[in-house]
C-alpha positions as CSV (number, residue, x, y, z in Angstrom):
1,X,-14.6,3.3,4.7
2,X,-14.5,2.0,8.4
3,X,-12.2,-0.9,6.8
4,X,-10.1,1.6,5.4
5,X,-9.7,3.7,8.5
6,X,-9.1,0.7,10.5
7,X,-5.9,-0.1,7.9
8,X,-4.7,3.5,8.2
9,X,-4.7,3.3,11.9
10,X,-3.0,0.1,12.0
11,X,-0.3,1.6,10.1
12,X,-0.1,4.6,12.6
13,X,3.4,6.0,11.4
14,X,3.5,7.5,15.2
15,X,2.5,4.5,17.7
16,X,4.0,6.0,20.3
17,X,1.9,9.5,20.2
18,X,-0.6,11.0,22.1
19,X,-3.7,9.2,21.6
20,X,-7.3,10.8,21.6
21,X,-10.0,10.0,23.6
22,X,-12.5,7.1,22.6
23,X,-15.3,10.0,22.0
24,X,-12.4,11.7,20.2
25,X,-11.2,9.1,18.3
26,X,-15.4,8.7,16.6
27,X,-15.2,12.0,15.7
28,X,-12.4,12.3,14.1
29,X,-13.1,9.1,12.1
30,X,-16.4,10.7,11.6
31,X,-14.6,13.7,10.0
32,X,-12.1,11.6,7.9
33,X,-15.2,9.7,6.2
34,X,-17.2,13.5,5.5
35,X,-13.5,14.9,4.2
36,X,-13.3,11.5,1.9
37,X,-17.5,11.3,1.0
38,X,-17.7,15.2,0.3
39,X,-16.5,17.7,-2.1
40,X,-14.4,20.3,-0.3
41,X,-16.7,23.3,-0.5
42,X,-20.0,20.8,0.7
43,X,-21.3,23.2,3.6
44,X,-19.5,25.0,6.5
45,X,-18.0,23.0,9.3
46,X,-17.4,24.2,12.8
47,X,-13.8,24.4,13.7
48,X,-12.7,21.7,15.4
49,X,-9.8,21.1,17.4
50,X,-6.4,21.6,16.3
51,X,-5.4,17.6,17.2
52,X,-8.7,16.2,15.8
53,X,-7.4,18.5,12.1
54,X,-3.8,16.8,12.4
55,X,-5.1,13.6,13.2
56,X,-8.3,13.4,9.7
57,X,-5.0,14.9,7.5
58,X,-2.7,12.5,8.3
59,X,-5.1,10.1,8.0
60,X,-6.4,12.0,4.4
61,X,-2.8,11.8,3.3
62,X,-2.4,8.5,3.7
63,X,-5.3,7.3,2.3
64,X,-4.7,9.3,-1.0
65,X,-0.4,7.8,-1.2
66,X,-1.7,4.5,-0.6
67,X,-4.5,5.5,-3.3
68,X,-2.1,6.4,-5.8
69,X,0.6,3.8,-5.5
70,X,-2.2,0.8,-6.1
71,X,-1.1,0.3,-2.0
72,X,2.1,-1.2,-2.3
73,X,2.9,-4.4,0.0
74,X,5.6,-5.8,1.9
75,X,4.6,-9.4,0.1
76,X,6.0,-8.6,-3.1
77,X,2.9,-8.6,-4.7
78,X,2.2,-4.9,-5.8
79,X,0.2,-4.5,-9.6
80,X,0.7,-1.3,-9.1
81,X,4.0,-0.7,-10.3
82,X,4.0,-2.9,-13.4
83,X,0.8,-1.2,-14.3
84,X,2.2,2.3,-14.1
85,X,5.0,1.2,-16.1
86,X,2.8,-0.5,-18.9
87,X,0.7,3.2,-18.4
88,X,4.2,4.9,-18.8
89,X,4.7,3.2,-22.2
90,X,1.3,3.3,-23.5
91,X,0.1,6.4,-25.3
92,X,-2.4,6.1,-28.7
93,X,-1.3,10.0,-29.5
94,X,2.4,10.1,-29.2
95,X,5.2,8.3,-30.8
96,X,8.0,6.9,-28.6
97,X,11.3,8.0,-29.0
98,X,14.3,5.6,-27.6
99,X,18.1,5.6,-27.9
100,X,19.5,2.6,-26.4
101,X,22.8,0.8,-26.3
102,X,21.9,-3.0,-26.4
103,X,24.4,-6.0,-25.8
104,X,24.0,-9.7,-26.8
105,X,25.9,-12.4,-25.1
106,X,26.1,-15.7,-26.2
107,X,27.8,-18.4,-23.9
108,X,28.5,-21.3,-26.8
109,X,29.9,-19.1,-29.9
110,X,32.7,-18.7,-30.5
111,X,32.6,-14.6,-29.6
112,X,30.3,-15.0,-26.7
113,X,30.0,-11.3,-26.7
114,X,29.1,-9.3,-30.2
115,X,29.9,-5.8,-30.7
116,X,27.3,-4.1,-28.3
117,X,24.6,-1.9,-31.0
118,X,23.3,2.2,-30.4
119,X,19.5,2.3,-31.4
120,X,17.6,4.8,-32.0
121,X,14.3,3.9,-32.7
122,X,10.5,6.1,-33.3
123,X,7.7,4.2,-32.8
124,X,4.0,5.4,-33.7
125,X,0.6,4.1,-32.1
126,X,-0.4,3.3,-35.3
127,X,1.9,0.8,-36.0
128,X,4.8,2.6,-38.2
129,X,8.3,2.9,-37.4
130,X,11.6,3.9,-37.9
131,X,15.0,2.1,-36.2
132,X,18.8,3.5,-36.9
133,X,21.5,1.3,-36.0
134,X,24.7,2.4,-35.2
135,X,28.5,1.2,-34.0
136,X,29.5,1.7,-30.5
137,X,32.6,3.3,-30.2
138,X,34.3,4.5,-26.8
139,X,30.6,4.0,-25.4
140,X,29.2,6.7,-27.7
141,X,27.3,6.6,-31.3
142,X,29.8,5.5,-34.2
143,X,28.8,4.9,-37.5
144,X,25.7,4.3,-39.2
145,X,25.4,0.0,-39.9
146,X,21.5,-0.1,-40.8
147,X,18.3,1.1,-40.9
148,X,14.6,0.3,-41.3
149,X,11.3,2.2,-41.5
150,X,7.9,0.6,-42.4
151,X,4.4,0.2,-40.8
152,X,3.2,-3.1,-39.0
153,X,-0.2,-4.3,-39.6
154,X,-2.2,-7.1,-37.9
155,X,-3.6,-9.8,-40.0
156,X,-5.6,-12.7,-39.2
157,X,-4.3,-15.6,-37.1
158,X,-2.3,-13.8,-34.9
159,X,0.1,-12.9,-38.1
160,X,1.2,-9.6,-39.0
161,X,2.6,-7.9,-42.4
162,X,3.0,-4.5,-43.8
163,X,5.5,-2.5,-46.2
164,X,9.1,-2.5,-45.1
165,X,12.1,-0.5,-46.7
166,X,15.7,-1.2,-45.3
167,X,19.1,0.6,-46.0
168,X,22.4,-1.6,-45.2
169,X,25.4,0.6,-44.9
170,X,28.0,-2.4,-45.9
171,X,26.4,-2.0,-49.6
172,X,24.7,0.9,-49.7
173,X,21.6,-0.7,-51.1
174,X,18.1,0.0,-50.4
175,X,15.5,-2.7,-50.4
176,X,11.6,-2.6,-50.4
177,X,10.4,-5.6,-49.1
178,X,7.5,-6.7,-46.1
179,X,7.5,-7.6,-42.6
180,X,6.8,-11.0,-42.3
181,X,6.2,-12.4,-38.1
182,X,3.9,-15.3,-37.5
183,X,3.9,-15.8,-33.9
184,X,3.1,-19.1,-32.6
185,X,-0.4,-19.4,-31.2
186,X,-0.5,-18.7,-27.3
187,X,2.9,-17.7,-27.3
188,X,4.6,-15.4,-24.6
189,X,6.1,-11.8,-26.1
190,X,9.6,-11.8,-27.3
191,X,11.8,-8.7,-27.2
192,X,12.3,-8.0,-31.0
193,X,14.5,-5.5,-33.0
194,X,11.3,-4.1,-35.1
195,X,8.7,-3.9,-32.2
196,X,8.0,-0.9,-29.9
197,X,10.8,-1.6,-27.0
198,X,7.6,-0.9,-24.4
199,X,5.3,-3.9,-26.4
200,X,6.6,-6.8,-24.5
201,X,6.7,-5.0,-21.2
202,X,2.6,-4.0,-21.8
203,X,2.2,-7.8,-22.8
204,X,3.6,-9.6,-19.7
205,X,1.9,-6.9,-17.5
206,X,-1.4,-7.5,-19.3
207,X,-1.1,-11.4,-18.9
208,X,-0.3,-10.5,-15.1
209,X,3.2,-11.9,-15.6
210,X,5.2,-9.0,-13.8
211,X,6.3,-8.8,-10.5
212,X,7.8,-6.2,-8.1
213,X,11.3,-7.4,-6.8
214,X,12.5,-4.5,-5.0
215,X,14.5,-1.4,-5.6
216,X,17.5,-0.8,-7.1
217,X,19.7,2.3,-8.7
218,X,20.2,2.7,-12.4
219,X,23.0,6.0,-12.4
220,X,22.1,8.5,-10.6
221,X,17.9,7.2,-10.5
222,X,16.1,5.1,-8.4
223,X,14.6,2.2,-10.1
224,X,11.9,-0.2,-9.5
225,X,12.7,-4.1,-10.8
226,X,9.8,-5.7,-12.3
227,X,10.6,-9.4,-13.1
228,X,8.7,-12.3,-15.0
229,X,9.9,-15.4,-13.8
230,X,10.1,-18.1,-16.1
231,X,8.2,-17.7,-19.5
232,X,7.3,-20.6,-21.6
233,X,10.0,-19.9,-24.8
234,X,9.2,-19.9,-28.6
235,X,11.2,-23.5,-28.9
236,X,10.0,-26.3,-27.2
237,X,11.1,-26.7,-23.9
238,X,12.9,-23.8,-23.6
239,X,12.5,-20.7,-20.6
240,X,12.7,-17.2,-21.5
241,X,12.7,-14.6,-18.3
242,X,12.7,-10.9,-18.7
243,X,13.6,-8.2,-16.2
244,X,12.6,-4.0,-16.4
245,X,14.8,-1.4,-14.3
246,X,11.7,1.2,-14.4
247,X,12.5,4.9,-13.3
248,X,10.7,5.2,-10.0
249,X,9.5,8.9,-10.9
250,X,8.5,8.5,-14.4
251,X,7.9,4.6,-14.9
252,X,9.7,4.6,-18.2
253,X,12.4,1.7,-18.5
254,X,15.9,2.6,-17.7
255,X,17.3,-1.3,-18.5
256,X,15.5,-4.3,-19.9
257,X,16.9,-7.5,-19.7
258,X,16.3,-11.0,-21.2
259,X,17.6,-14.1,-21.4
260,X,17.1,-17.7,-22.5
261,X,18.7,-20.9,-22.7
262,X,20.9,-19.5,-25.7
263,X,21.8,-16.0,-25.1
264,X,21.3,-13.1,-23.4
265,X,20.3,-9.3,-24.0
266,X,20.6,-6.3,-22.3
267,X,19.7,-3.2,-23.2
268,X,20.1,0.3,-21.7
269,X,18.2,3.3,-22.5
270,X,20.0,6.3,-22.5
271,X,16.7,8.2,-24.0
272,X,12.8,7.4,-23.5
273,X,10.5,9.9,-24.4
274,X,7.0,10.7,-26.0
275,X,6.8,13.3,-29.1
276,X,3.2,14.2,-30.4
277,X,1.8,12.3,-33.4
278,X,1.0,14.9,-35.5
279,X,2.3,16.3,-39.2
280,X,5.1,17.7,-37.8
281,X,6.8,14.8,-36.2
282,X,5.5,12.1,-38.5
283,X,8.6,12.8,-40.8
284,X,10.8,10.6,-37.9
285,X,8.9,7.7,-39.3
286,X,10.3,8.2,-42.9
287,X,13.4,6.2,-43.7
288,X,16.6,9.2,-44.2
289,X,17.7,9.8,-47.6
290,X,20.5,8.0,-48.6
291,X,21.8,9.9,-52.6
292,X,23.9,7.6,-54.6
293,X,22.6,4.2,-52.8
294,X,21.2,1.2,-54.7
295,X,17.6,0.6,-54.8
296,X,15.6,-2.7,-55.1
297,X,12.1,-3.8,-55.6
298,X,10.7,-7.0,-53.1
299,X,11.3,-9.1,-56.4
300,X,15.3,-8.3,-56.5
301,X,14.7,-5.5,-59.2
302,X,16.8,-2.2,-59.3
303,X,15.0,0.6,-59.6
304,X,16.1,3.5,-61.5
């Protein structure tokens, strides 16, 4: 407590004020460390003087922001951001509701920038999914190009599997088939099309990969930037780095970016929000009907 009182003194926000008295001064630390130590309604105190009040509730106040924000420093190391965005983005009762526009660029091919992609995606906590992607025409959603809706299980080995159904527009086929991801031992997260857009974000926080690099402005919001230097990439020898623009009020990502020795993605979400899990809004993880399309078995079958 004394260490803590000594830091909020230090940080006076009003050096040049009055100052109180050395007797003062104990008191009023005195009452700082009862107001912290003691429930509100302890006992009865005498009243004391009007400074001595101002000076324990600035002091109060300032102890309880610096509380809350995981007392953010000047050295660019502050946890306390990438943590409330991981928070933000974690939630084992609600599924996660995106729309995002994402863009690839790819310096060597021959278009080094693709058609950018709308996504809108549901994500559950227990592992299911749906993802709808659309054209991007004049900025806004165009037509429908793909979609996918399944439930990803963990296996053993770090490998994963589960039932996947897709719909492709171009045909208008439907196919039943499985997710199939094997991630390299010890590898870093990637950003993936069928993965909750907050899982690599809670996975380089978690391996303390994340950094505060400042503040920025995403539209009209102030954002937080949360960088991860270089990663280790999937192919040997290769660097990966990703990059979150985090809403400074609600922690939820506003941009993510990623990039590689190969290409580059950024993605902008237009939409981040949290809908209960419950039998009313588990219907979002179900692929849409599609009447007249094509269906196929994993083997290649039709089905009638």
């Amino acid at each position: 407590m004394q260490d803590l009182i000594e830091r909020l003194r230090d940080a006076d926000p009003l050096p040049g004020a009055e100052q109180l008295a050395p007797e003062q001064q104990r008191e009023a630390d005195l009452l700082l460390a009862r107001l912290v130590a003691e429930p509100v309604a302890a006992r009865p105190r005498p009243r004391p003087r009007r400074r001595w009040v101002l000076a324990a509730g600035v002091a109060c106040t300032l102890a309880l922001v610096l509380a809350v924000v995981g007392l953010l420093d000047d050295d660019g190391g502050a946890p306390g951001v990438a943590e409330l965005a991981a928070a933000a983005v974690s939630d084992e009762t609600a599924i996660f509701h995106t729309v995002s526009i994402a863009r690839a660029t790819v310096p060597d091919a021959e278009d080094p920038s693709p058609p950018a992609v709308w996504i809108e995606s549901w994500d559950a906590p227990d592992g299911s999914m749906h993802q709808k992607l659309f054209r991007v025409v004049d900025g806004g959603r165009g037509k429908l190009r793909a979609e996918m809706a399944g439930r990803l299980r963990p296996k053993t080995k770090g490998r994963f599997g589960g039932p996947l159904v897709t719909y492709d527009a171009r045909d208008n086929t439907i196919r039943h088939t499985r997710f199939g991801r094997s991630p390299i031992r010890g590898a870093p997260p990637t950003l993936s099309p069928d993965s909750d857009p907050g899982d690599t974000l809670k996975a380089l926080e978690a391996q303390g990969r994340l950094r505060l690099a400042g503040k920025t402005r995403v539209g009209d919001r102030d954002a937080y930037r949360l960088v991860s230097g270089p990663v280790p990439g999937f192919a040997k020898g290769s660097v990966d780095h990703y990059e979150y623009l985090v809403d400074s009020e609600t922690y939820y990502p506003l941009v993510a970016r990623f990039w590689s020795d190969d290409f580059r993605v950024t993605t902008r979400f237009l939409v981040y929000e949290r809908l209960p899990f419950d039998a009313g809004h588990r219907k979002l993880l179900k692929l849409d009907p599609h009447p007249g399309a094509a269906e196929y078995d994993q083997n290649g079958r039709r089905l009638d």
